[in-house]
ZADO-1210 file (C-alpha; in nm, 4 decimals, padded with zeros to 6 digits):
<atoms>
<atom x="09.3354" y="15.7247" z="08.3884" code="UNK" pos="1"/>
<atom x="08.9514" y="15.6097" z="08.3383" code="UNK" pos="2"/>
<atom x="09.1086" y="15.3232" z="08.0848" code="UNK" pos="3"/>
<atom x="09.3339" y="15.2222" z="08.3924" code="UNK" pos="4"/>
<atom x="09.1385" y="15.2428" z="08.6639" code="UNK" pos="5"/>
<atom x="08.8534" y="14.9839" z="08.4181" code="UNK" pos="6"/>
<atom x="09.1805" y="14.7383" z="08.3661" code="UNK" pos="7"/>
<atom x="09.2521" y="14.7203" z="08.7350" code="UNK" pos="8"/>
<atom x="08.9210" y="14.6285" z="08.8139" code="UNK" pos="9"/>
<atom x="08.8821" y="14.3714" z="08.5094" code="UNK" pos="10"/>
<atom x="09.2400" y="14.2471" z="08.6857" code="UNK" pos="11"/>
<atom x="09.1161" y="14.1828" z="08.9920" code="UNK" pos="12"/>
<atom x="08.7932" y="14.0394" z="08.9223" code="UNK" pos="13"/>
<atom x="08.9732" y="13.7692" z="08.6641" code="UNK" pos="14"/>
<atom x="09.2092" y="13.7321" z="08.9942" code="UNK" pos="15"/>
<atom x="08.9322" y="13.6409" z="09.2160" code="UNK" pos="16"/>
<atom x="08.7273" y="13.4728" z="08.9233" code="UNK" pos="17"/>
<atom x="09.0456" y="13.2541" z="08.8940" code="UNK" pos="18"/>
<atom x="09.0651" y="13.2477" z="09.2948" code="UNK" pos="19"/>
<atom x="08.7090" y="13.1158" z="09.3066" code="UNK" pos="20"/>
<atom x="08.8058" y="12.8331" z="09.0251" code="UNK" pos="21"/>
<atom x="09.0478" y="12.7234" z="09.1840" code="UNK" pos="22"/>
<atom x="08.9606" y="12.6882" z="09.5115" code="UNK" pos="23"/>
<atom x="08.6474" y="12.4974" z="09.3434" code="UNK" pos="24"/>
<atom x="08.8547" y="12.2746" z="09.1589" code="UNK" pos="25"/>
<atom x="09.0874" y="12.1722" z="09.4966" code="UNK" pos="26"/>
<atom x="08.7242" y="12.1131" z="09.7560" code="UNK" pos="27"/>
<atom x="08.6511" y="11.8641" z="09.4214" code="UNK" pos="28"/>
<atom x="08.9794" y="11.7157" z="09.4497" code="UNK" pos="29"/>
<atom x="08.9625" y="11.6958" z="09.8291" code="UNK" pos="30"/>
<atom x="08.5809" y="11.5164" z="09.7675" code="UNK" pos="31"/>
<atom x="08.7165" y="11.2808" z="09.5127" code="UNK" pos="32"/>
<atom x="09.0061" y="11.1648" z="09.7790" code="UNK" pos="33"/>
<atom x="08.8204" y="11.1254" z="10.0471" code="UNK" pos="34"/>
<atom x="08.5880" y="10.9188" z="09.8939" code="UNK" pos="35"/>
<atom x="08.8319" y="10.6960" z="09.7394" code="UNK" pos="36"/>
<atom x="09.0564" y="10.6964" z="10.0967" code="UNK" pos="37"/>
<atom x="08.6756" y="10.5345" z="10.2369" code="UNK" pos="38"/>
<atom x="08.6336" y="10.3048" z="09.9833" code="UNK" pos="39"/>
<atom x="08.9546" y="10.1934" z="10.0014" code="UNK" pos="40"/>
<atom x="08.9168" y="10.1757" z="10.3896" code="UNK" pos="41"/>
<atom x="08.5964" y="09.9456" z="10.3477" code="UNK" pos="42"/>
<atom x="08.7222" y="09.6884" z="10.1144" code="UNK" pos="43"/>
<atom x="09.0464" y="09.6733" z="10.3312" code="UNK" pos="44"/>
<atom x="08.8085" y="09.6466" z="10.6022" code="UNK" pos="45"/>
<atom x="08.6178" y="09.3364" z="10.4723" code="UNK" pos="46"/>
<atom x="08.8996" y="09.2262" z="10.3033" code="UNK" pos="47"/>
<atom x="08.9910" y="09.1780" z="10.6942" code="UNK" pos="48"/>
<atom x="08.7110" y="09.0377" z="10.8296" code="UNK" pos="49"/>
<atom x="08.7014" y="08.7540" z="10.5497" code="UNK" pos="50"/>
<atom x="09.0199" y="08.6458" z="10.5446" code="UNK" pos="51"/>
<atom x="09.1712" y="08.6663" z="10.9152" code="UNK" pos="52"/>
<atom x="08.8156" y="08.6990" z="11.1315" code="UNK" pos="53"/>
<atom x="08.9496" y="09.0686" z="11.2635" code="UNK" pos="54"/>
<atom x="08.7862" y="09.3852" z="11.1849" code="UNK" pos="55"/>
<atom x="09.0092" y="09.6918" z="11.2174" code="UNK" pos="56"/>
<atom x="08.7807" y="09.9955" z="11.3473" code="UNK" pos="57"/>
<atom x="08.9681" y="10.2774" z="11.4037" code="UNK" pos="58"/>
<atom x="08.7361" y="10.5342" z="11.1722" code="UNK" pos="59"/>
<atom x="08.4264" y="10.6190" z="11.3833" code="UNK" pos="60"/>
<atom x="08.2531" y="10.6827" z="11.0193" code="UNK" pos="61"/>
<atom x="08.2868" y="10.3132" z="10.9765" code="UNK" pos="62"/>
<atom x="08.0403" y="10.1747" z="11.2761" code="UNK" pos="63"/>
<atom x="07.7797" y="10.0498" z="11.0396" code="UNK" pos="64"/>
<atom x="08.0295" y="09.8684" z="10.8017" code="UNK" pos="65"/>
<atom x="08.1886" y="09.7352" z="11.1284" code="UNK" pos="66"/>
<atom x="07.8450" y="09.6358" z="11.2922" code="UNK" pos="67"/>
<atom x="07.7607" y="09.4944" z="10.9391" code="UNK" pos="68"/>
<atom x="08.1150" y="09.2611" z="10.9008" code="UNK" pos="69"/>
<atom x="08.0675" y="09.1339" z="11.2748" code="UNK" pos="70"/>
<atom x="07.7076" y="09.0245" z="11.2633" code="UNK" pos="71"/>
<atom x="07.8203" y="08.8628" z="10.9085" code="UNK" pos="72"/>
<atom x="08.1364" y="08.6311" z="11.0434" code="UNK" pos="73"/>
<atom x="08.0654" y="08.6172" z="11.3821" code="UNK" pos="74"/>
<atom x="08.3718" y="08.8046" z="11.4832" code="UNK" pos="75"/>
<atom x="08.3505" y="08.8261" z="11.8885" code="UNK" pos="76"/>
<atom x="08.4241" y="09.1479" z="12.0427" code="UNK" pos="77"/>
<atom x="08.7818" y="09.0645" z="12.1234" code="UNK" pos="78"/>
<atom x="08.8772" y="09.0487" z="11.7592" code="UNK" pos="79"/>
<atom x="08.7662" y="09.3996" z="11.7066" code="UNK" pos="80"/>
<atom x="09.0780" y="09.6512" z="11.7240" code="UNK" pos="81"/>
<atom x="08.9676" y="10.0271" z="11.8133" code="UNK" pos="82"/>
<atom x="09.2955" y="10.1721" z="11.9147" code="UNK" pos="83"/>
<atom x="09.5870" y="10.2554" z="11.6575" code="UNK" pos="84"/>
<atom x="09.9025" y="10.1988" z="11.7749" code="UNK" pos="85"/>
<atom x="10.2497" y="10.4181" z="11.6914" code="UNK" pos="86"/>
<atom x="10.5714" y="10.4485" z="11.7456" code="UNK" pos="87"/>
<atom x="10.5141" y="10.6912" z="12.0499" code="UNK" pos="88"/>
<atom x="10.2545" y="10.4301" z="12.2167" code="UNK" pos="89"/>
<atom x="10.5438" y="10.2011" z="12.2495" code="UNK" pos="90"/>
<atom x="10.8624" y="10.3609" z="12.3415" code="UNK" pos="91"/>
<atom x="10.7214" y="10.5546" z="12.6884" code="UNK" pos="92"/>
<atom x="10.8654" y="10.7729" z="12.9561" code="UNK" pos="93"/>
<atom x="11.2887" y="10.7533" z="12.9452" code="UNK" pos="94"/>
<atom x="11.2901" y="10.5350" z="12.6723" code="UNK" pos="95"/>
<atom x="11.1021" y="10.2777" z="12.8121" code="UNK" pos="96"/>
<atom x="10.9813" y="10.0086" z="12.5956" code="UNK" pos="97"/>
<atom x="10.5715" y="09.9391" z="12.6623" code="UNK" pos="98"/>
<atom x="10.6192" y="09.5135" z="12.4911" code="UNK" pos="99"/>
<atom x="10.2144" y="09.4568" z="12.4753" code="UNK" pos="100"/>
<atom x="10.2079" y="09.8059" z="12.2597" code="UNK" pos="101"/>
<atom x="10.4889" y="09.6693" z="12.0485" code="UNK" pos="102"/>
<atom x="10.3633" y="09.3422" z="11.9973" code="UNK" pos="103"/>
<atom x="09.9962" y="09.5160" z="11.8900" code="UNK" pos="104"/>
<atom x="10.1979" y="09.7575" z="11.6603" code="UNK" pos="105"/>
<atom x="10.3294" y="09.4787" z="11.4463" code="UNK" pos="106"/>
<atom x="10.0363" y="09.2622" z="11.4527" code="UNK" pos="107"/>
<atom x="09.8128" y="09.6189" z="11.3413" code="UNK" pos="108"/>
<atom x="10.1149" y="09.6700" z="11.0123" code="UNK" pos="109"/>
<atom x="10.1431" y="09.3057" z="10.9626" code="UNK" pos="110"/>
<atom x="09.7339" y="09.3488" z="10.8924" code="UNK" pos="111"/>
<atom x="09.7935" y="09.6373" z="10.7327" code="UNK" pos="112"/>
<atom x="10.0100" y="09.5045" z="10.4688" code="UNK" pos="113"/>
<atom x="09.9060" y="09.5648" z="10.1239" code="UNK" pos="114"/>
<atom x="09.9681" y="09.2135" z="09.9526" code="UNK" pos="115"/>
<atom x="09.8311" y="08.8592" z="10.0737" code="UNK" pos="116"/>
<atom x="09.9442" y="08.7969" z="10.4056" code="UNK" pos="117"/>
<atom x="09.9346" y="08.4579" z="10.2217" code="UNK" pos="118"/>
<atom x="10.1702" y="08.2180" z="10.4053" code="UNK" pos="119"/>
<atom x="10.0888" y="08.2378" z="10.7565" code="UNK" pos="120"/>
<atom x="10.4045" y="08.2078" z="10.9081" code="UNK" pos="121"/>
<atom x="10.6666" y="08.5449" z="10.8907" code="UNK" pos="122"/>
<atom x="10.9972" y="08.5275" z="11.0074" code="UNK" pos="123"/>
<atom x="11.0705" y="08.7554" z="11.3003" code="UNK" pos="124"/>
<atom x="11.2977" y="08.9297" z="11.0986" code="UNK" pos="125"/>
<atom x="11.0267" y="09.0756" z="10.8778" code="UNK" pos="126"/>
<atom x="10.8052" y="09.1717" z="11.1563" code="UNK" pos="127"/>
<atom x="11.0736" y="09.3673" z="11.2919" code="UNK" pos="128"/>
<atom x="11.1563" y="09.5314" z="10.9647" code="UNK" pos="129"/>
<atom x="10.8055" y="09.6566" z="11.0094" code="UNK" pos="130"/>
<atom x="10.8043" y="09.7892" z="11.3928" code="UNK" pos="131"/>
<atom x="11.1740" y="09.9705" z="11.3866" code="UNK" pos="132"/>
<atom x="11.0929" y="10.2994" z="11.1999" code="UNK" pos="133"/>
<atom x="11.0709" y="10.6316" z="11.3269" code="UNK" pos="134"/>
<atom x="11.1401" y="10.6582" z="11.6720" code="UNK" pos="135"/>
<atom x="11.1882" y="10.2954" z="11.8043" code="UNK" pos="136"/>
<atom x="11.4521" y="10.2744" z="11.5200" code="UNK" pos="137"/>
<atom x="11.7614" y="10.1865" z="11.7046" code="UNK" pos="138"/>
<atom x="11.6201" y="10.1642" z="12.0400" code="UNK" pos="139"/>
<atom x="11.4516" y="09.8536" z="12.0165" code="UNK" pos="140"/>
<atom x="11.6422" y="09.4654" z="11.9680" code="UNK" pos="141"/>
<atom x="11.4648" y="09.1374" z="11.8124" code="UNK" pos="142"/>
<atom x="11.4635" y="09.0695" z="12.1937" code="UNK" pos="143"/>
<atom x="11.2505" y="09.2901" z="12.2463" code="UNK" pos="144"/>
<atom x="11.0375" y="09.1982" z="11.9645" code="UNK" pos="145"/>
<atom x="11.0505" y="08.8357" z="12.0819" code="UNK" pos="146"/>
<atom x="10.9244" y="08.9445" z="12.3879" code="UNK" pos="147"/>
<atom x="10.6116" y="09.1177" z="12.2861" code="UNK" pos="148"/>
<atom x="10.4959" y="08.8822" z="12.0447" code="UNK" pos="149"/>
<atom x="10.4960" y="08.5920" z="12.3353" code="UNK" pos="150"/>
<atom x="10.3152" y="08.8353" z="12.5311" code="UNK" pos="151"/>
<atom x="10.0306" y="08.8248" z="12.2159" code="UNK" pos="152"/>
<atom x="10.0708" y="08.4342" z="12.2396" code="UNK" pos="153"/>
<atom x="09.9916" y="08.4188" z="12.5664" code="UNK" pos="154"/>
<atom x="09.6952" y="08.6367" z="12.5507" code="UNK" pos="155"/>
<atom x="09.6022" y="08.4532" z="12.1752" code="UNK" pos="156"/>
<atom x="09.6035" y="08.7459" z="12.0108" code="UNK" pos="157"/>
<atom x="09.8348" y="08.5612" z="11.7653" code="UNK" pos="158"/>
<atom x="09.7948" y="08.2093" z="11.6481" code="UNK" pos="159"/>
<atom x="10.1449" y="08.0360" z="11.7066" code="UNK" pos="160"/>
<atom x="10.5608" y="08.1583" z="11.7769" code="UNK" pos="161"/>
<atom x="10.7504" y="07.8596" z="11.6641" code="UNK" pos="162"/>
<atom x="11.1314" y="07.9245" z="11.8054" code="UNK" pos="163"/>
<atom x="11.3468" y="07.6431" z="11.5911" code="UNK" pos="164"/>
<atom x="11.7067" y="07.5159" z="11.7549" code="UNK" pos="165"/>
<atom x="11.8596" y="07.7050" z="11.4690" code="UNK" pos="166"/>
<atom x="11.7627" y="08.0088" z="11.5933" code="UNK" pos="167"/>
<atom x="11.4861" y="08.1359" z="11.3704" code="UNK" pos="168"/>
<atom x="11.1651" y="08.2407" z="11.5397" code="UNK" pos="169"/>
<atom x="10.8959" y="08.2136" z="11.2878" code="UNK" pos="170"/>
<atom x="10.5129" y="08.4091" z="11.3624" code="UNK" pos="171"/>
<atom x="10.2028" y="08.2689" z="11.2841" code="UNK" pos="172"/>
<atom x="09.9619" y="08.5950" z="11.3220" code="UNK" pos="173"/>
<atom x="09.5958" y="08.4233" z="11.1709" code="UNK" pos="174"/>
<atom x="09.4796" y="08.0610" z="11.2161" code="UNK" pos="175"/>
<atom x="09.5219" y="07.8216" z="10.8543" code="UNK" pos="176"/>
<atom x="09.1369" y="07.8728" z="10.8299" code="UNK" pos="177"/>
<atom x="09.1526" y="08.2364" z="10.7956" code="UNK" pos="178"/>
<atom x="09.5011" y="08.2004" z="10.5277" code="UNK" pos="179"/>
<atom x="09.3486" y="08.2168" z="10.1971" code="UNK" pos="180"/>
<atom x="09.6905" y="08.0809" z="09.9997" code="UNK" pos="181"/>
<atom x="09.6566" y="07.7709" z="10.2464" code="UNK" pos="182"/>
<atom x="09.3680" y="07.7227" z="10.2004" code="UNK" pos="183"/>
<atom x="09.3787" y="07.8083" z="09.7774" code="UNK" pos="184"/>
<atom x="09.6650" y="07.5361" z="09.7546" code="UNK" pos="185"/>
<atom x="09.5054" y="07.2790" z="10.0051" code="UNK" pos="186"/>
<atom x="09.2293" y="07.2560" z="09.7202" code="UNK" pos="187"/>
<atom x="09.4831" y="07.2265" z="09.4508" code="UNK" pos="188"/>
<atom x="09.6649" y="06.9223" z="09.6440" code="UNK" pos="189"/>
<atom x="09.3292" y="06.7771" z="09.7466" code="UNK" pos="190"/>
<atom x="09.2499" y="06.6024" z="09.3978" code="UNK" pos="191"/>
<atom x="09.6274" y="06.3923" z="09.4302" code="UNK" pos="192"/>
<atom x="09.6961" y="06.4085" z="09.7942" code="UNK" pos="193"/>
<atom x="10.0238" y="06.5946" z="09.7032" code="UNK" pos="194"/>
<atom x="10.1674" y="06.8777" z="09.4454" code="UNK" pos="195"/>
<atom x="10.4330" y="07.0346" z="09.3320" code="UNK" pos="196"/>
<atom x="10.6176" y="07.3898" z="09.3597" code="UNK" pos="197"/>
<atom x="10.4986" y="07.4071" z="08.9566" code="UNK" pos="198"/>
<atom x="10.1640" y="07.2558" z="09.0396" code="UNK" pos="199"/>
<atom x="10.1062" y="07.5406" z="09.2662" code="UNK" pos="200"/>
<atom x="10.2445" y="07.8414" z="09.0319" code="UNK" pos="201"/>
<atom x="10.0489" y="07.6666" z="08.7219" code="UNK" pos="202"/>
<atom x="09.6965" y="07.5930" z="08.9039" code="UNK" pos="203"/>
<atom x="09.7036" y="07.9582" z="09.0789" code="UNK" pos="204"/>
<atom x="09.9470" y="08.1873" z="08.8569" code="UNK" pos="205"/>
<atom x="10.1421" y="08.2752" z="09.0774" code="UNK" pos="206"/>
<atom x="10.5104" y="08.3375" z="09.1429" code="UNK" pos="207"/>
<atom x="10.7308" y="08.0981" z="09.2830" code="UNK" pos="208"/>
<atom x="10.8153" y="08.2952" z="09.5795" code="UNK" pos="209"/>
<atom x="10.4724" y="08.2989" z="09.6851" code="UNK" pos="210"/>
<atom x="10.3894" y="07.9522" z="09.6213" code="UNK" pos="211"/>
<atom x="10.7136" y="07.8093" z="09.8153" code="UNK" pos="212"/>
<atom x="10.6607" y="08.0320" z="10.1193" code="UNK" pos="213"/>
<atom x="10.2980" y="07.8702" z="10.1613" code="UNK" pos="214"/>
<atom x="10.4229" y="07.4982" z="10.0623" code="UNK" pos="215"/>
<atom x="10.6961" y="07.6020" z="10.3354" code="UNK" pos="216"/>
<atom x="10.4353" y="07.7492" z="10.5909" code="UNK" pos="217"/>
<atom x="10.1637" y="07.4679" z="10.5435" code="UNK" pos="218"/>
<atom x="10.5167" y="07.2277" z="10.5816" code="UNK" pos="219"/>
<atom x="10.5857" y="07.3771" z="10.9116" code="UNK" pos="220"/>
<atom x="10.2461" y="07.3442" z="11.0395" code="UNK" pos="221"/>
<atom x="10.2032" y="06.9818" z="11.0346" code="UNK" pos="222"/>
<atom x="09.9823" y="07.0055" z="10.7135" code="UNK" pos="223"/>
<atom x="10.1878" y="06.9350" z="10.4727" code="UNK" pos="224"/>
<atom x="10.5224" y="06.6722" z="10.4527" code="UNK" pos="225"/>
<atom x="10.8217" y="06.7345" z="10.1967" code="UNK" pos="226"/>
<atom x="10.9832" y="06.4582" z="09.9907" code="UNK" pos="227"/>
<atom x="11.2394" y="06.4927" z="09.7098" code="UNK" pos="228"/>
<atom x="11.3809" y="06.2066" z="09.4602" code="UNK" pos="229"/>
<atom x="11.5604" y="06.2208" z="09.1496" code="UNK" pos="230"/>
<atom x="11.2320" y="06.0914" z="08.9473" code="UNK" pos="231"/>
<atom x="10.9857" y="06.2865" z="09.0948" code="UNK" pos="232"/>
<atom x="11.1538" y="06.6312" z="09.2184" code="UNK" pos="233"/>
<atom x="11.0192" y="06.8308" z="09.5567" code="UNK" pos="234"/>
<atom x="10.6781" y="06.7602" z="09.6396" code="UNK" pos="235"/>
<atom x="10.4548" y="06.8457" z="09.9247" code="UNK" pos="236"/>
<atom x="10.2242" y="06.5569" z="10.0724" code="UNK" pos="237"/>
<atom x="09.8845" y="06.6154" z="10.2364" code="UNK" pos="238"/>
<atom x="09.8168" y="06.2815" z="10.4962" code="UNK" pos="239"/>
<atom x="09.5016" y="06.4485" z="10.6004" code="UNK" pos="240"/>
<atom x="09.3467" y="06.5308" z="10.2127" code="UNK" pos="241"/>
</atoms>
């Protein structure tokens, strides 16, 4: 019985020894996120600031960094975004649809996105790809869409909506100055005064997709004019370089 009674208690101290290591091991784990979560949060933040003169500051543990990127690149106060949008911000009472709250929703995940922003201007298409989730899914139409990103143009919290006769509505969310793939080709082009879809891929490595959406956005803009011949293939002309 003594023997038992020594085992039980050797149990339960291993139980809470193993209790205690474990709990120690997940705070460490919670640490180690949390920390990588802000530095992740800090570079996007910058990465921000940089390229599309906007800081993003919806974590209040972030006023210094925000402070810091403002004073830097002279971002005014209007290009400083406090408030965090969702799904439930837009679609209000009886299904009503708040358009200013939708067109800040996709301008916030259009930010948001993980790869280069790169080309400037995004077919409405896309942007709505990125606004009908959750709840809005199904009760919101490109119309609607439309309607909240002229809303942003009006108040130029977007650079430029370019509606084309065929139909397509094409977004431009950051001014060329603040597109770094614009800009990145614009100096490959600037030693010829023109360049090529290859030119492009071989000067920056990157993919073709890439390359021809910011030939196509820089195109669109006035920037750029596009030529093809049989000798000399599709190039892109720069009057202004």
């Amino acid at each position: 019985m003594i023997f038992l009674g020594i085992r039980k208690i050797e149990d339960e101290i291993d139980l809470k020894e193993a209790i205690r290591k474990k709990a120690a091991e997940l705070k460490i784990k919670e640490l180690q996120e949390k920390a990588s979560t802000e530095n992740l949060t800090k570079e996007k933040l910058r990465d921000l600031a940089k390229k599309h003169g906007i800081i993003l500051a919806l974590t209040p543990e972030l006023k210094e960094e925000v402070r810091e990127l403002q004073k830097k690149y002279n971002i005014p106060s209007s290009k400083i975004i406090t408030e965090q949008i969702t799904e439930h911000d837009v679609l209000v009472k009886r299904n009503k649809i708040d358009h200013e709250k939708l067109g800040l929703l996709a301008y916030q995940r259009q930010l948001l996105q993980k790869e280069e922003i790169g080309a400037g201007l995004v077919p409405m298409q896309d942007v709505f790809d990125l606004v009908n989730t959750a709840i809005l899914k199904g009760n919101i139409e490109l119309k609607d869409l439309l309607k909240a990103l002229k809303i942003l143009k009006k108040k130029h919290v977007i650079d430029d909506l370019l509606e084309y006769d065929s139909g397509i509505v094409m977004i431009r969310f950051f001014p060329v100055e603040y597109t770094s793939d614009e800009v990145q080709v614009i100096g490959v082009a600037r030693e010829k005064g023109y360049i090529s879809l290859e030119d492009v891929c071989s000067a920056l490595d990157w993919s073709q997709d890439r390359a021809l959406k910011t030939l196509e956005s820089l195109e669109h803009s006035g920037v750029a004019k596009y030529t093809a011949s049989i000798l000399k293939g599709k190039q892109w002309f720069f009057p202004s370089l």
